[in-house]
C-alpha positions in Angstrom: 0.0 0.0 0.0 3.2 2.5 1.0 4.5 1.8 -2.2 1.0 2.6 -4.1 1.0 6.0 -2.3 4.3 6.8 -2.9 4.0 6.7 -6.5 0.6 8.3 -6.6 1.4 10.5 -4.8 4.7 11.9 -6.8 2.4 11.6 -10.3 1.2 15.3 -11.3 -2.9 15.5 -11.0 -4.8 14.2 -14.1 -6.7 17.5 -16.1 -10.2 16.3 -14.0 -8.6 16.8 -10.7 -6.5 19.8 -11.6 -10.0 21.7 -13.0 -11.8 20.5 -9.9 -8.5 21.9 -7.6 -8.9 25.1 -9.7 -12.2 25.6 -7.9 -11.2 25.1 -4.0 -9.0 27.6 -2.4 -6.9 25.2 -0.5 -3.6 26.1 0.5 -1.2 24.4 -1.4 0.2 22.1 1.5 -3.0 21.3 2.6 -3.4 19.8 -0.7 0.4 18.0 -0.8 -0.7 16.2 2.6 -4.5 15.0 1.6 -2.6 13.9 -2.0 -0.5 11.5 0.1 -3.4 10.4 2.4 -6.2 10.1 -0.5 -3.8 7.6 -1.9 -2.4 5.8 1.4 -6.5 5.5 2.6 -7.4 4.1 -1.2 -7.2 0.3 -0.3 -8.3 -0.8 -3.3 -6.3 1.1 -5.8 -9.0 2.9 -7.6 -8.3 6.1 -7.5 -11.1 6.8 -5.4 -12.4 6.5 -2.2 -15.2 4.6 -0.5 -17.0 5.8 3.2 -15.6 2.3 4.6 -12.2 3.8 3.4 -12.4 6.7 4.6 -13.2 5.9 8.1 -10.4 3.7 8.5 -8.0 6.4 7.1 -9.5 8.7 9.5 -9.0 6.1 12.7 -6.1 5.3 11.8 -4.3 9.3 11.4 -6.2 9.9 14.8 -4.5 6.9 16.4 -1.0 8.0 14.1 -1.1 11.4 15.4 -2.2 11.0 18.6 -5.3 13.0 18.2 -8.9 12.3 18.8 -11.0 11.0 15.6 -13.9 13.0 14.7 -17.1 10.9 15.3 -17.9 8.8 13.1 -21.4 10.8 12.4 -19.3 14.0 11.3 -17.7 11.6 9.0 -20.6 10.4 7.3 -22.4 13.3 6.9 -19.2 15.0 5.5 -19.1 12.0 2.9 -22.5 12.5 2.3 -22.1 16.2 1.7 -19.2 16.1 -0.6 -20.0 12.6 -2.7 -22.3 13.2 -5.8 -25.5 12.1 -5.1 -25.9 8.7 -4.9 -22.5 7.5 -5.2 -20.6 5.8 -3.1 -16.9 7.0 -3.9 -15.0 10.5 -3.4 -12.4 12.0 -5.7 -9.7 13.3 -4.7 -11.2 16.7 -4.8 -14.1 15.6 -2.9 -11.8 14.1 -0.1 -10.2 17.4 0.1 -13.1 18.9 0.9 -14.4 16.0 3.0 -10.9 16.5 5.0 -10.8 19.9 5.6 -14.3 20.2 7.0 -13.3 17.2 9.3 -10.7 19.1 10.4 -11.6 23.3 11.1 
């Protein structure tokens, strides 16, 4: 899985994700560090990223850095929010914005 994210994570963003970047003003670290966790919580090598995923990406940075994990509510409902409706995935630009409302 490291070596998945690793290389994932030093490919440039495909035209979909840069255009969809272009319209959230994330700071530019912000969006280095969810690059390397969107690919590290992507279990399945798809590019994309289920709830399931998601909350054991989230668990697992809580228990990595030592900081309480948002409840698990907060987590669906931000999936919820920032998935298009009805499916069951996230894009990378959906995670980022998924990840930053998780964690203001």
């Amino acid at each position: 899985q490291i070596e998945y994210a690793e290389s994932k994570y030093l490919e440039p963003f495909d035209n979909e994700t840069t255009r969809e970047l272009q319209q959230v003003r994330t700071p530019r670290d912000i969006v280095q560090k969810c690059k390397k966790l969107f690919f590290t919580f992507d279990y399945d090598k798809n590019a994309t990223i289920s709830l399931s995923e998601i909350r054991k990406g989230i668990a697992y940075l809580a228990l990595e850095t030592s900081m309480a994990a948002p409840p698990q509510s907060a987590v669906d409902a931000a999936f919820k929010k920032y998935s298009e409706p009805g499916s069951d995935r996230l894009t990378f630009g959906q995670f980022l914005n998924v990840f930053v409302a998780l964690t203001v």
